[in-house]
One Martini backbone bead per residue (centre of mass of N, CA, C, O) as a GRO file, in nm:
protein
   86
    1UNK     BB    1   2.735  10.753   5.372
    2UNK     BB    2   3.028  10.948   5.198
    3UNK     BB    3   3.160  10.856   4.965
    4UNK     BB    4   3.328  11.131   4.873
    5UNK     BB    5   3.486  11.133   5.099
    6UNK     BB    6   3.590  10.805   5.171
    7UNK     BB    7   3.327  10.602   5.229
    8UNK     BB    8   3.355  10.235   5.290
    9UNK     BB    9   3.139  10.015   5.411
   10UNK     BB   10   3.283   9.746   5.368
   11UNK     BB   11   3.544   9.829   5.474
   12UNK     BB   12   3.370   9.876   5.778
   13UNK     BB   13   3.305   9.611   5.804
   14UNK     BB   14   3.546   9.478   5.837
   15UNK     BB   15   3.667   9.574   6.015
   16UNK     BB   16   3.390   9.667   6.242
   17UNK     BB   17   3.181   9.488   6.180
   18UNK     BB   18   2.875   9.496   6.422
   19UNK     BB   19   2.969   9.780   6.564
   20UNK     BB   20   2.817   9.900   6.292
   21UNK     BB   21   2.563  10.105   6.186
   22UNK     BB   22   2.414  10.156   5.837
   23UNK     BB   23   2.349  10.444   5.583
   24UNK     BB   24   2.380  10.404   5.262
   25UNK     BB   25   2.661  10.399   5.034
   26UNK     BB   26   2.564  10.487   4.813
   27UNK     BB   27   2.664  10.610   4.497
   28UNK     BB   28   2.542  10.875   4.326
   29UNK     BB   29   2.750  10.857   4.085
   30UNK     BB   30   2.633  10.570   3.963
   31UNK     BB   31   2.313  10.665   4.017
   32UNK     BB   32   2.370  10.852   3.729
   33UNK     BB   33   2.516  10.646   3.566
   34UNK     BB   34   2.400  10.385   3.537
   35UNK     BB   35   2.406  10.056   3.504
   36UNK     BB   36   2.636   9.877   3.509
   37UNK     BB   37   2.741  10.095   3.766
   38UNK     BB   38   2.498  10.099   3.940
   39UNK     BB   39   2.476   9.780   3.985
   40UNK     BB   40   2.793   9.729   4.081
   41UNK     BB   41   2.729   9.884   4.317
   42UNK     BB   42   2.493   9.760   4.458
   43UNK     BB   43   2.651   9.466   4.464
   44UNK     BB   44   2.901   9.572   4.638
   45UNK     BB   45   2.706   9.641   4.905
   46UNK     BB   46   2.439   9.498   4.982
   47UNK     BB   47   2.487   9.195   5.010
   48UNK     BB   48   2.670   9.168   5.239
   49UNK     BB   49   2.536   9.341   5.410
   50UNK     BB   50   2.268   9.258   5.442
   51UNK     BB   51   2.320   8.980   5.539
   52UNK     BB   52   2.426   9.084   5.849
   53UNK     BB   53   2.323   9.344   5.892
   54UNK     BB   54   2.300   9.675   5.979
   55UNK     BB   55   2.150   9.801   5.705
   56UNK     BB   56   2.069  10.078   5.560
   57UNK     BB   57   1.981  10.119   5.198
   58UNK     BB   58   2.112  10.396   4.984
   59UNK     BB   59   2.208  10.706   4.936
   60UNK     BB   60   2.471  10.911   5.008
   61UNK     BB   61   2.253  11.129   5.007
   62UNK     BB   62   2.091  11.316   4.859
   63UNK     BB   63   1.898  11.318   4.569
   64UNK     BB   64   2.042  11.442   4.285
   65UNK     BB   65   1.943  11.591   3.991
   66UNK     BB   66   2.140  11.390   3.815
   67UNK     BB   67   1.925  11.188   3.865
   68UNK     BB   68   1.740  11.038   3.636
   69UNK     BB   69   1.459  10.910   3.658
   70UNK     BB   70   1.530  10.622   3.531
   71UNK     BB   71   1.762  10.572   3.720
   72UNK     BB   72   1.570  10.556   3.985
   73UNK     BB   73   1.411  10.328   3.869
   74UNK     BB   74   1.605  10.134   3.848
   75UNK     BB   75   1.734  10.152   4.137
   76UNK     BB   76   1.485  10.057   4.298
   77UNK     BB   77   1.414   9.781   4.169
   78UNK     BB   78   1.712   9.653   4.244
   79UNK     BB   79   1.682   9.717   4.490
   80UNK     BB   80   1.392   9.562   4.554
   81UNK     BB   81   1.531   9.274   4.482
   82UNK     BB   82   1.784   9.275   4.703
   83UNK     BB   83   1.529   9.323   4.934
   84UNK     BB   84   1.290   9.135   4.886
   85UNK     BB   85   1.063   9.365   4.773
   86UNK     BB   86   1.043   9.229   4.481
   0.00000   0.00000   0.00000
């Protein structure tokens, strides 16, 4: 799900339930802009989701270049902490 297209699975899981299952969806740019940013944006989305089941949390895009290496072991750390991967 690309989030700057305008995707937000938050709001389409409200919408249509578990009528549909999500890939993605965490916001590239937040993911680049790191810390706090990032962290919102991980809370705001995996949370709920994983909970529901359907939901495999992801960057949403390829991870582009300027998310940059520090950010992205911050990333996967949380988001491992989050699915209890960690």
């Amino acid at each position: 799900m690309e989030v700057a297209a305008g995707n937000d699975i938050v709001e389409y899981r409200r919408l249509y339930g578990r009528k549909m299952a999500y890939i993605g969806g965490l916001d590239k740019r937040a993911l680049a802009a790191g810390g706090k940013v990032m962290e919102q944006e991980l809370m705001r989305v995996v949370p709920p989701l994983l909970e529901e089941g359907g939901f495999i949390p992801g960057c949403d895009h390829g991870v582009p270049p300027d998310i940059s290496w520090p950010n992205f072991v911050e990333y996967t750390r949380l988001l491992a902490q989050l699915t209890g991967w960690l």
